[in-house]
C-alpha positions as CSV (number, residue, x, y, z in Angstrom):
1,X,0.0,0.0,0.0
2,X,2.3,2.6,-1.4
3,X,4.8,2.3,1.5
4,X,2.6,2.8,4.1
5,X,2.3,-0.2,6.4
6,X,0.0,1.4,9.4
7,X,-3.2,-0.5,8.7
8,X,-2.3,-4.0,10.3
9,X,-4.6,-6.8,9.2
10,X,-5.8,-6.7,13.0
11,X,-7.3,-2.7,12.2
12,X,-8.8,-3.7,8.7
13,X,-10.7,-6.8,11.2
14,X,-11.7,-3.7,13.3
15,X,-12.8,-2.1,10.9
16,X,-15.4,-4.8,9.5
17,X,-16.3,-5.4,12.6
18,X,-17.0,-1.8,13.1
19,X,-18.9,-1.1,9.9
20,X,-19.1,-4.5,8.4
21,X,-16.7,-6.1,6.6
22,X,-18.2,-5.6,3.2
23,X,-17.9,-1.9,4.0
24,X,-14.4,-1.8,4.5
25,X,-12.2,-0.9,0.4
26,X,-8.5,-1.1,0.2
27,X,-6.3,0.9,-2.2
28,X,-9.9,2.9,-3.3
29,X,-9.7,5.7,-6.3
30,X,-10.4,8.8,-4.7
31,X,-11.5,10.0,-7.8
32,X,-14.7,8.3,-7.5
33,X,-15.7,10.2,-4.1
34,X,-14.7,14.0,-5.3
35,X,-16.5,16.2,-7.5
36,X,-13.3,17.1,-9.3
37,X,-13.2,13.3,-10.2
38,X,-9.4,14.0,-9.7
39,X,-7.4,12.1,-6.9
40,X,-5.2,9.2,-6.1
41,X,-5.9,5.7,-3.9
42,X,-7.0,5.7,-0.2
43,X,-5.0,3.0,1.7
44,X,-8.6,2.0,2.7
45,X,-12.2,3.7,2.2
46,X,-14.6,2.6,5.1
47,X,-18.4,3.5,4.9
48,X,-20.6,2.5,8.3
49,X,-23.9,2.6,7.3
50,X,-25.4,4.0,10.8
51,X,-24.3,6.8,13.4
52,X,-23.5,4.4,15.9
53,X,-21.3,2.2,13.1
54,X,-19.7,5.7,12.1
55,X,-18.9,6.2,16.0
56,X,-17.6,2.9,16.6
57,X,-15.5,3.1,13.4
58,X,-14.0,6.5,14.1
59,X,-13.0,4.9,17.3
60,X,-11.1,2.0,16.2
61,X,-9.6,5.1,13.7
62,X,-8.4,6.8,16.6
63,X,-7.8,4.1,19.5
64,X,-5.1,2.8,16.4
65,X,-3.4,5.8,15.9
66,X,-4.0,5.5,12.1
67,X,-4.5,8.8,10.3
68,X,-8.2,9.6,9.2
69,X,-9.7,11.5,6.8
70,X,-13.4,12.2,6.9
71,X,-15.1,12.3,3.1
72,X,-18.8,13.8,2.3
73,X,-19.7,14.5,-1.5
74,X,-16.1,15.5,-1.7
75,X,-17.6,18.9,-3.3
76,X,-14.8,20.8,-1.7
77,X,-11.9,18.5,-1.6
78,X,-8.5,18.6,-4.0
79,X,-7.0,15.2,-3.2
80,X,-3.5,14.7,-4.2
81,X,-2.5,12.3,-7.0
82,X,-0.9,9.8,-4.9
83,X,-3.8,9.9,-2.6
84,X,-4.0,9.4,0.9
85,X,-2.2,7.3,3.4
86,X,-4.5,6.0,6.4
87,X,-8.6,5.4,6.7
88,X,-10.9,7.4,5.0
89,X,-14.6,7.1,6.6
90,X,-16.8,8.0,3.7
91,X,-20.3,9.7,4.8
92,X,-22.4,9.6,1.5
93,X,-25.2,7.4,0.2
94,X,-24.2,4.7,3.0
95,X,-25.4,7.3,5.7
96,X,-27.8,9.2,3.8
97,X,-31.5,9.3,5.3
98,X,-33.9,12.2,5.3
99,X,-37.0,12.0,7.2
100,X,-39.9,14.9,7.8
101,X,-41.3,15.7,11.5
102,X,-43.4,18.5,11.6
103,X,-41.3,21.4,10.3
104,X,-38.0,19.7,11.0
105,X,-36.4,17.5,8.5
106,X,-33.6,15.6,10.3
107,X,-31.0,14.5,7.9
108,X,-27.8,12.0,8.0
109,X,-24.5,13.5,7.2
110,X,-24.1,11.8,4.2
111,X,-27.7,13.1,2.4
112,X,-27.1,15.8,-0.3
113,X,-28.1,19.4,0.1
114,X,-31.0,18.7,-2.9
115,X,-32.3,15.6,-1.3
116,X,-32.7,17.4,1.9
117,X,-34.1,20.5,0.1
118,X,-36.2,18.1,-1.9
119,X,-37.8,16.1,0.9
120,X,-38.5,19.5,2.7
121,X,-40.3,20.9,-0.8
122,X,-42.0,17.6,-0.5
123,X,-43.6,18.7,2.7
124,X,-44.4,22.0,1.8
125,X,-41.4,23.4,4.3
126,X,-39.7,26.3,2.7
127,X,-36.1,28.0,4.1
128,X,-33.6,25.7,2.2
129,X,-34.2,26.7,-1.7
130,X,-31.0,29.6,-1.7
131,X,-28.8,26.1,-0.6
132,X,-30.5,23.2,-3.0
133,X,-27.8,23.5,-5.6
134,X,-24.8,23.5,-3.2
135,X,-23.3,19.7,-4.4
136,X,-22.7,19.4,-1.0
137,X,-23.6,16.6,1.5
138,X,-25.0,18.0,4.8
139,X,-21.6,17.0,7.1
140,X,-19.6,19.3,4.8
141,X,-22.2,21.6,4.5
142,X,-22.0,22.1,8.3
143,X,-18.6,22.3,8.7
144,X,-17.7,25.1,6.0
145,X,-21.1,26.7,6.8
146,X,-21.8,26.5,3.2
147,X,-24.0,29.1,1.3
148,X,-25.5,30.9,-1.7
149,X,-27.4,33.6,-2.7
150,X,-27.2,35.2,1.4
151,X,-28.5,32.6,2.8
152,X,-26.3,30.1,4.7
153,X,-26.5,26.2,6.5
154,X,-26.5,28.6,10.0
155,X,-30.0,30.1,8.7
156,X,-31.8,27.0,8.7
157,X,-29.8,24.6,11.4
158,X,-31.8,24.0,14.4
159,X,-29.2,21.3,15.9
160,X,-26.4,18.4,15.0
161,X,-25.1,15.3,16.6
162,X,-21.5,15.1,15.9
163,X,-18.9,13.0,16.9
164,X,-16.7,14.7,19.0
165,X,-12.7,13.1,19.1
166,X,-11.2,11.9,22.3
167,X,-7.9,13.5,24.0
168,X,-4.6,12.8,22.6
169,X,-2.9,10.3,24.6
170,X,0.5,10.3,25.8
171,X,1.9,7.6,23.0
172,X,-0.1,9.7,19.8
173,X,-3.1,7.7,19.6
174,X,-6.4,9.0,21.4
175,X,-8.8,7.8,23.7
176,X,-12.5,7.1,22.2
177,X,-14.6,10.2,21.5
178,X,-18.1,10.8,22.3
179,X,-21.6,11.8,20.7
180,X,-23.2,14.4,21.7
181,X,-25.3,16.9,20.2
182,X,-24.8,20.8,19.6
183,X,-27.6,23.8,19.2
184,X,-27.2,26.3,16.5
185,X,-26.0,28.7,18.9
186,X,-23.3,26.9,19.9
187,X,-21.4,25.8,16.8
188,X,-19.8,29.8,16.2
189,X,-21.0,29.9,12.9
190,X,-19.0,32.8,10.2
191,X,-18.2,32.8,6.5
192,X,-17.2,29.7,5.9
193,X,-16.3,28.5,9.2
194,X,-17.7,27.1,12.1
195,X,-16.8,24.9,15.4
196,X,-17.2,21.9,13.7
197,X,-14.4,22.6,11.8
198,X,-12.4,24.4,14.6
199,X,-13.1,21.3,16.7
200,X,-12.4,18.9,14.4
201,X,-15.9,17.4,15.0
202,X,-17.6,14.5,12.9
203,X,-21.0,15.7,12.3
204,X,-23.6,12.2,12.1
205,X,-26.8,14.1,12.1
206,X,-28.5,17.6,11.6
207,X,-31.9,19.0,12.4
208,X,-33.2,21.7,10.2
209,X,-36.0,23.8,11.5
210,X,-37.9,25.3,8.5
211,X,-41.3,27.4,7.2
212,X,-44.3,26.0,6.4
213,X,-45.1,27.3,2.6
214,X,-47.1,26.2,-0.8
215,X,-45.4,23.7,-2.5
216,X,-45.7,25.0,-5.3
217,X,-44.5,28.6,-4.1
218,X,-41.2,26.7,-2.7
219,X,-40.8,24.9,-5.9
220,X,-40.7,28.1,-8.1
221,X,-37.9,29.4,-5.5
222,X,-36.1,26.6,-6.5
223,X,-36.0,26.4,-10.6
224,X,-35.2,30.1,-10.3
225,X,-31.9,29.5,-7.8
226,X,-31.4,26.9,-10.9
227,X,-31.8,28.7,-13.3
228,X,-29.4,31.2,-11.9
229,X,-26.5,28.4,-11.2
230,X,-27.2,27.0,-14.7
231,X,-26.8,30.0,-16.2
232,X,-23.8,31.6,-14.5
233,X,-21.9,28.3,-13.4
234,X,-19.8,25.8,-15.3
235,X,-22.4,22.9,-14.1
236,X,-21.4,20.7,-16.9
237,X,-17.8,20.3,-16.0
238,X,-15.8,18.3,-13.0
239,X,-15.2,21.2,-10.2
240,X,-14.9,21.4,-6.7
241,X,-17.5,24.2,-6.5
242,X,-16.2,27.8,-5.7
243,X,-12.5,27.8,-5.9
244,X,-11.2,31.1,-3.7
245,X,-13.0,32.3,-0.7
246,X,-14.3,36.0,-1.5
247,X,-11.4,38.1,-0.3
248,X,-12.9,41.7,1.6
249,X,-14.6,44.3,-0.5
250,X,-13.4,42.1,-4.1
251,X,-15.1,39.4,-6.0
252,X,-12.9,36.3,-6.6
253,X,-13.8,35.8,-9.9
254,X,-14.1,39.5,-11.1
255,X,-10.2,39.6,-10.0
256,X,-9.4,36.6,-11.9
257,X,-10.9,38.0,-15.2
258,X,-9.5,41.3,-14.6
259,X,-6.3,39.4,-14.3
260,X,-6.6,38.3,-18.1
261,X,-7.0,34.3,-17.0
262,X,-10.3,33.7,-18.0
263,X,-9.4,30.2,-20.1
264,X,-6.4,29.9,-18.4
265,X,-4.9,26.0,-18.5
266,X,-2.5,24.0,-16.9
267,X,-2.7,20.6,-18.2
268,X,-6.3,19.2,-17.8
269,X,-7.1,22.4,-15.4
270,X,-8.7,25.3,-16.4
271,X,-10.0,28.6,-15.4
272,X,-13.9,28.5,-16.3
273,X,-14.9,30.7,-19.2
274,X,-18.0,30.5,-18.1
275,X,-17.3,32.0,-14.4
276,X,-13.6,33.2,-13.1
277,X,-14.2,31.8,-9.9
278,X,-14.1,28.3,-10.8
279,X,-11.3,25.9,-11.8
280,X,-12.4,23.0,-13.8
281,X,-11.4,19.7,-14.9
282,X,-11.8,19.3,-18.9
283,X,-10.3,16.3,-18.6
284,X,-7.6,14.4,-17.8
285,X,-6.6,17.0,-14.9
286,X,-4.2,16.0,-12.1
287,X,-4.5,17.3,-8.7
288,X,-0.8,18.7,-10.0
289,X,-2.4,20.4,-12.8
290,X,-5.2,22.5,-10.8
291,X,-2.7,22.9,-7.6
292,X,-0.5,24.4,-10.3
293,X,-3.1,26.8,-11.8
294,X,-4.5,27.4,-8.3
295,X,-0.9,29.3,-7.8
296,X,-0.3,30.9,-11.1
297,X,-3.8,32.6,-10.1
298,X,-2.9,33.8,-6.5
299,X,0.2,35.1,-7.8
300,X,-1.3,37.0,-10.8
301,X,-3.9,38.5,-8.2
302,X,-1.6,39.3,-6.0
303,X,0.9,41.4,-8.4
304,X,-1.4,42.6,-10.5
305,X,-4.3,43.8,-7.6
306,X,-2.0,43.5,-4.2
307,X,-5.4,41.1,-3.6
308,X,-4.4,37.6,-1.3
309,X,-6.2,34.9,-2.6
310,X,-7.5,32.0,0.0
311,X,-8.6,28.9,-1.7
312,X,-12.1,27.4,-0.4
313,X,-10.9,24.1,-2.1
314,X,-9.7,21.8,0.6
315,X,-6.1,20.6,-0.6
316,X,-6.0,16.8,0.9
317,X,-3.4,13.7,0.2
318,X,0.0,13.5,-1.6
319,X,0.7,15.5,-3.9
């Protein structure tokens, strides 16, 4: 496994055991858990299908001392082209039910933004249409505090159950964690950021409290927000979303064009000609190629407009 001899045959047991041993993949593409559709192998992909599974996985993660990544939708995620050493516990379709009470929809980490949205339009609940078309699933979505069109996850979230890690031990491993769960209020929402990222917590559930509305009323809220992405964004392309955070008092992708990089390429990467703020794979990109563009525009930005650059992509892996 590439070098990396950390995952004993006793951990991948634990692991089964954990999740189920059909839920347990070693030396998985990455490329087939990110939107980009760009990144190397995992050492081993792990998908519990339950909360509790998810718990009792990230424990055996951490009681082993084996580096772990946690994966959503991978909407945000640039993973390295020689992937990433350690566990990854994938939240996505395993660990992806909605279900409607009153005018809460509680959601698993691993459900998508739309199905969430969808389920709630459903029921005639209205609050999450500005979000429907984030490709996000609703862990990440937590943990960046994702939004669109002024609205944000902290708008709508009532309450999560996350999986909060244990204390680091004296030898490097840590002791088990523990579920608990965490109001709105608590969680020290901002611009993309919040305590569950600050923490390092593993959200498993959220609770969305939203507005009772016409279906139909909710509906046309949400073919106009997508009607808006379809037109403006490069939908029909691998991306990982919004590349650069929006840097005070600028627009990312206004900078970019101003820059003269609209088309830009390295490789496979591009700069969208559709919208500045986006790099896209047109195929064939390596995480190389976009990391590579990725600085070429932060240091065109910067020289040209004295403008620093943050990415929103999550760099992850090898490179």
């Amino acid at each position: 496994m590439h070098e990396y001899e950390a995952i004993s045959d006793e951990i991948i047991c634990a692991l089964g055991a954990a999740s189920g041993e059909d839920a347990v993949l070693l030396a998985e593409p990455m490329r087939e858990h990110t939107t980009f559709k760009i990144g190397g192998p995992a050492d081993a992909v792990v998908s519990p299908r339950t909360p509790e599974a998810a718990a009792r996985t990230l424990d055996v993660c951490a009681i082993a001392g084996v580096p772990t990544t946690v994966v959503g939708n991978g909407s945000d995620l640039l993973v390295g082209d020689r992937g990433i050493r350690g566990i990854v516990v994938l939240l996505r379709e395993n660990m992806s039910e909605v279900r409607v009470e009153g005018a809460r929809v509680h959601a698993q980490a691993g459900a998508l933004l739309r199905d969430v949205a969808l389920a709630a339009a459903d029921a005639g609940l209205s609050g999450l249409e500005p979000l429907w078309g984030i490709p996000a699933a609703v862990g990440g979505a937590c943990h960046q505090n994702a939004g669109a069109y002024d609205a944000c996850i902290a708008d709508v979230l009532e309450s999560l159950t996350a999986y909060v890690p244990g204390a680091v031990l004296p030898d490097g491993t840590r002791a088990k964690g523990t579920v608990r769960a965490f109001t709105c209020d608590e969680l020290d929402f901002g611009y993309r950021k919040s305590r569950v990222a600050s923490d390092g917590l593993i959200v498993l559930e959220a609770t969305f409290a939203l507005t009772p509305d016409m279906e139909a009323s909710i509906r046309g809220r949400m073919d106009d927000y997508q009607q808006r992405r379809e037109e403006k964004q490069p939908l029909e392309l691998p991306s990982a979303g919004s590349t650069f955070k929006r840097p005070p008092g600028h627009f990312a992708g206004k900078l970019i064009m101003d820059a003269g990089l609209r088309g830009y390429r390295v490789g496979g990467a591009q700069v969208s000609e559709k919208h500045c703020g986006f790099v896209v794979n047109t195929g064939g990109a390596t995480a190389a190629d976009v990391n590579a563009l990725i600085e070429h525009i932060q240091a065109e930005v910067r020289e040209q407009f004295g403008v620093e650059l943050e990415p929103e992509v999550h760099r992850i892996g090898e490179f």
